[in-house]
ZAMARGU-4260 file (C-alpha; in steps of 0.2 Angstrom, whole numbers, plus 5000, padded with zeros to 4 digits):
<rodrens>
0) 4715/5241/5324 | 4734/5248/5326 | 4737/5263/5335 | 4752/5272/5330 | 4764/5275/5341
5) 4763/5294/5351 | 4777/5303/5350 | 4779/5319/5359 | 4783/5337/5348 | 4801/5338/5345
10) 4800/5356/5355 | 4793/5346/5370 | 4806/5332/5369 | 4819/5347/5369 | 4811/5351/5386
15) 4812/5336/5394 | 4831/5332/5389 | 4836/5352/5396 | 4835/5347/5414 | 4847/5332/5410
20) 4860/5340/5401 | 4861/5357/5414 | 4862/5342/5429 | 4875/5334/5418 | 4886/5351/5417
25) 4880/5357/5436 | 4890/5338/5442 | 4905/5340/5430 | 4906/5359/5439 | 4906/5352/5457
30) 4918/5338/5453 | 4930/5350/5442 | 4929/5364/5461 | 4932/5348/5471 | 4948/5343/5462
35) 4952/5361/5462 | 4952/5363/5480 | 4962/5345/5484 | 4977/5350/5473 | 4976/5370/5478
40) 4973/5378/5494 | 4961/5390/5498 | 4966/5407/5491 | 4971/5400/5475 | 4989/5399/5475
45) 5000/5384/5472 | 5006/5376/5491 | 5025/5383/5491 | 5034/5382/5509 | 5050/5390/5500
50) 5041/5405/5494 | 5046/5418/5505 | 5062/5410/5511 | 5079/5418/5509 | 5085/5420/5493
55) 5101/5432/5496 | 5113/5416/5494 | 5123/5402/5484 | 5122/5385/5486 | 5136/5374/5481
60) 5139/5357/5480 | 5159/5349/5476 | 5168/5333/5480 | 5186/5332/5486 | 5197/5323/5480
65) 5202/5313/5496 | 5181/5308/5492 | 5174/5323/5506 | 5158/5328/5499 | 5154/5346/5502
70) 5136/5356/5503 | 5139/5376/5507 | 5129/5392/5505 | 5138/5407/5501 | 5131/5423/5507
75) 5138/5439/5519 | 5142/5441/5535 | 5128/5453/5539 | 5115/5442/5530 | 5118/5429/5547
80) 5116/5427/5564 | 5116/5412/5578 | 5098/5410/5582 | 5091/5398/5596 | 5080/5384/5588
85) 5080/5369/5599 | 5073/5358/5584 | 5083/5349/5568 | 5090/5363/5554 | 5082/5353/5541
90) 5063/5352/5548 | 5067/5370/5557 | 5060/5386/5551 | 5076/5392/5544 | 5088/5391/5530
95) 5105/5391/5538 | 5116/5376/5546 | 5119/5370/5564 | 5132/5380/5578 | 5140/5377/5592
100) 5143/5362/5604 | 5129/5359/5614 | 5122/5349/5631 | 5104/5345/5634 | 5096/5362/5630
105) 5113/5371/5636 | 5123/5380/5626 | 5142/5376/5628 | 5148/5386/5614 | 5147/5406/5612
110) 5133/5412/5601 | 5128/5431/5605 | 5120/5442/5594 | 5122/5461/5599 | 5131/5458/5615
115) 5116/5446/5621 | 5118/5428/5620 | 5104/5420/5610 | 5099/5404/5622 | 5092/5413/5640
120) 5100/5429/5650 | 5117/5434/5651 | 5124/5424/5664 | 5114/5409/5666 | 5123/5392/5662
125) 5121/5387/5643 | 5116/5403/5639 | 5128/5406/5624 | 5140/5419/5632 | 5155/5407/5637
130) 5164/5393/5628 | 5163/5382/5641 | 5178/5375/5650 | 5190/5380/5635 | 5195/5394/5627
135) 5189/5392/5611 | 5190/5398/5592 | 5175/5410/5589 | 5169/5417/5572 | 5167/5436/5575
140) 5157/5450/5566 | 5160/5467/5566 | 5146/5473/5559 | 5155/5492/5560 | 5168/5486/5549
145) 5159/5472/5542 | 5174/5462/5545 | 5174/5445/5549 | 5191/5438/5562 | 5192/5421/5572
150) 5197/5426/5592 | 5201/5412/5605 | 5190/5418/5621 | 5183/5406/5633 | 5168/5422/5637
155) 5160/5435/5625 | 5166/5448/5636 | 5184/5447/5630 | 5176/5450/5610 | 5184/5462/5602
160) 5175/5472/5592 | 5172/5491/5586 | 5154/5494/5593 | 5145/5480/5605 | 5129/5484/5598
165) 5133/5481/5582 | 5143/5461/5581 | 5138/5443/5581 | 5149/5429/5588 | 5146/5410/5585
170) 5158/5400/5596 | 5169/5383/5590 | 5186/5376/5584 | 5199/5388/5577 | 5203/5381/5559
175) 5217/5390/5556 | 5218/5392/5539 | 5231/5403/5536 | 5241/5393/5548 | 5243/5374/5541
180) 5258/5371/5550 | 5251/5374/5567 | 5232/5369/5564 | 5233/5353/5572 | 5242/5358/5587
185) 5230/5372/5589 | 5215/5361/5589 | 5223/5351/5600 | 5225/5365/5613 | 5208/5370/5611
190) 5202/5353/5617 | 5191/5349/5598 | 5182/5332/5602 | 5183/5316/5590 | 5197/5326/5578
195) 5204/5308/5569 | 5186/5299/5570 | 5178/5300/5554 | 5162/5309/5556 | 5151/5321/5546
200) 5158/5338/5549 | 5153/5359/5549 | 5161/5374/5547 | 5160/5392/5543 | 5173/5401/5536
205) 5176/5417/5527 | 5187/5423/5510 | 5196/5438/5507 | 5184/5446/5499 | 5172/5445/5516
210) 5159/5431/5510 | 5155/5417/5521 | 5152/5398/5520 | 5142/5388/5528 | 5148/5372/5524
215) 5140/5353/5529 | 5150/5338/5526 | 5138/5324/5519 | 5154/5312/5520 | 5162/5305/5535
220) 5180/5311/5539 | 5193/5315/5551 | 5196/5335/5554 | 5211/5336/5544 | 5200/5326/5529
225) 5188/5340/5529 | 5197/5353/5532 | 5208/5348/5517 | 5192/5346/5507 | 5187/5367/5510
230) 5204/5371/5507 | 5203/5362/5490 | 5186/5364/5485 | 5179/5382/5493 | 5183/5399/5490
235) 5194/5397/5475 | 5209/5398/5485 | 5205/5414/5493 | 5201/5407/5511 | 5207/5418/5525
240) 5200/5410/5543 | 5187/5399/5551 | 5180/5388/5563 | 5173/5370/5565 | 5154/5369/5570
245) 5146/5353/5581 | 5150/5340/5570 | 5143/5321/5566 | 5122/5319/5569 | 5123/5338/5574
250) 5129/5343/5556 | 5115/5348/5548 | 5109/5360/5533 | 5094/5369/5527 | 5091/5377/5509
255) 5081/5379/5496 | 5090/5364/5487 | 5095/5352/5501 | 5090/5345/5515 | 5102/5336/5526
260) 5097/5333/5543 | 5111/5324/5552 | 5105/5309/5562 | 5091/5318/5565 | 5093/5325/5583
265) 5087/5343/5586 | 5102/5356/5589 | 5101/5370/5604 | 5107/5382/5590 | 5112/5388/5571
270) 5117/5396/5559 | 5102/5405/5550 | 5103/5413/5534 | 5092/5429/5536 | 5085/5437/5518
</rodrens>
C-alpha cells in the first residue's frame, strides 16, 4: 500500500526557511561594510589630500605666442613665504613653486623669513642669508607696507625694509621688467646661469596693484623666450618687477589643479603658498 508523501505544516516550513533568509541578509551586510570600508576610510569621509590645502589663490594657465607655455598662481604677497623643504614641490607638503639656486643641501640664494634665513642659523654656509658669490636680484617684502620691490644685494643684511621683523626675501635673477632695454645686460652682470639654453623656466613677479605670480614654465626656452611670455601673457600688462627662480628640473609647481615636478629632483627651498 502507498503512503502518501509527508509534508511538513506550512507554519513549520516557514521556520526552517527563517534561518536561511536572515543568513542571506546577515552575508549581503558584511559584504555591503566590507566594500564600505575598501572605498572609504575610517571615520566615514571621502579620502581628499587637497582638503585643507590653501585655497586663497588663482591658478592660470596661457600659452605665448613665441609657444612658452605658462602655469601661475596668483595670490598676495603676505599669503607667501620661502620655506625650507628639501623634497620635490610636487610630492612636497605644500602648494607653492620652487626658490632660489641651490648646491647639495645648501642654499646659494637669499631666502629669510623675519630677518632669519629659512635653511640652518644665521651665518652658516647655505643657510639662505647671502647670494652667494654675486650680488643678486632679490624679491622683497615689506610686510609694514605690504609692498613688494626687487633689491640687488649679495647679503640680507643690506635688505632694505621698514621693520626687520616684519619682511620676507627670496633671492635670484633681477628680471627687470620695467627696464627692457637694459634686462639683458643686467642679467648678464648678475652672473644668471644657462640665459640662451632652452630650459624649463620660474619666476615671481608682482603687478601694480601688489599681487604676485608664481609662475612655471612647462615649455623649454631661453630667458628672453620666457621672459617675453610673462610680459605677454600675465598681469594684463600691469607688471611692475621680478625675478628669475632655479630654473630647468628645479622648476617645479604645486596646486590644487597641477602638478609639474621638474625632472624630478628634490629642491633645498620654495615658494609656499600659505592659506
Amino acid at each position: 500500500m502507498e503512503h502518501a508523501e509527508h509534508k511538513p505544516p506550512i507554519a513549520e516550513r516557514k521556520s526552517l526557511l527563517l534561518p536561511v533568509i536572515c543568513g542571506g541578509f546577515a552575508l549581503v551586510f558584511v559584504l555591503g561594510a566590507v566594500m564600505f570600508l575598501l572605498i572609504r576610510p575610517f571615520g566615514g569621509q571621502p579620502k581628499d589630500d587637497e582638503l585643507n590645502m590653501p585655497h586663497n589663490y588663482a591658478y592660470g594657465k596661457a600659452t605665448a605666442a613665441n609657444g612658452m607655455e605658462l602655469h601661475y598662481m596668483k595670490t598676495r604677497p603676505g599669503n607667501v613665504r620661502p620655506e625650507s623643504i628639501h623634497a620635490n614641490v610636487a610630492a612636497g607638503p605644500y602648494y607653492g613653486v620652487n626658490g632660489g639656486f641651490f648646491y647639495d643641501e645648501s642654499l646659494l640664494s637669499i631666502a629669510e623669513v623675519d630677518d632669519m634665513p629659512v635653511n640652518a642659523e644665521p651665518g652658516a654656509y647655505g643657510s639662505g642669508d647671502v647670494n652667494a658669490k654675486y650680488a643678486r636680484g632679490t624679491l622683497v617684502w615689506d610686510g609694514t607696507m605690504d609692498k613688494l620691490s626687487v633689491q640687488t644685494v649679495s647679503r640680507s643684511a643690506d635688505l632694505r625694509v621698514t621693520d626687520r621683523s616684519n619682511f620676507w626675501a627670496q633671492g635670484g635673477i633681477s628680471m627687470s621688467l620695467d627696464r627692457d632695454e637694459a634686462w639683458l645686460s643686467q642679467v648678464e652682470a648678475e652672473h644668471s646661469p644657462n640665459i640662451d639654453d632652452d630650459r624649463l623656466r620660474s619666476a615671481a613677479v608682482y603687478d601694480t596693484a601688489g599681487s604676485l605670480y608664481l609662475i612655471v614654465s612647462t615649455t623649454r626656452g631661453t630667458l628672453a623666450d620666457f621672459r617675453f611670455a610673462i610680459i605677454e601673457q600675465i598681469g594684463a600688462g600691469q607688471l611692475t618687477g621680478g625675478i628669475f627662480l632655479d630654473g630647468d628640473g628645479s622648476s617645479q609647481l604645486r596646486s590644487r589643479e597641477i602638478r609639474l615636478s621638474g625632472d624630478g629632483r628634490p629642491v633645498v627651498q620654495m615658494l609656499r603658498v600659505l592659506n
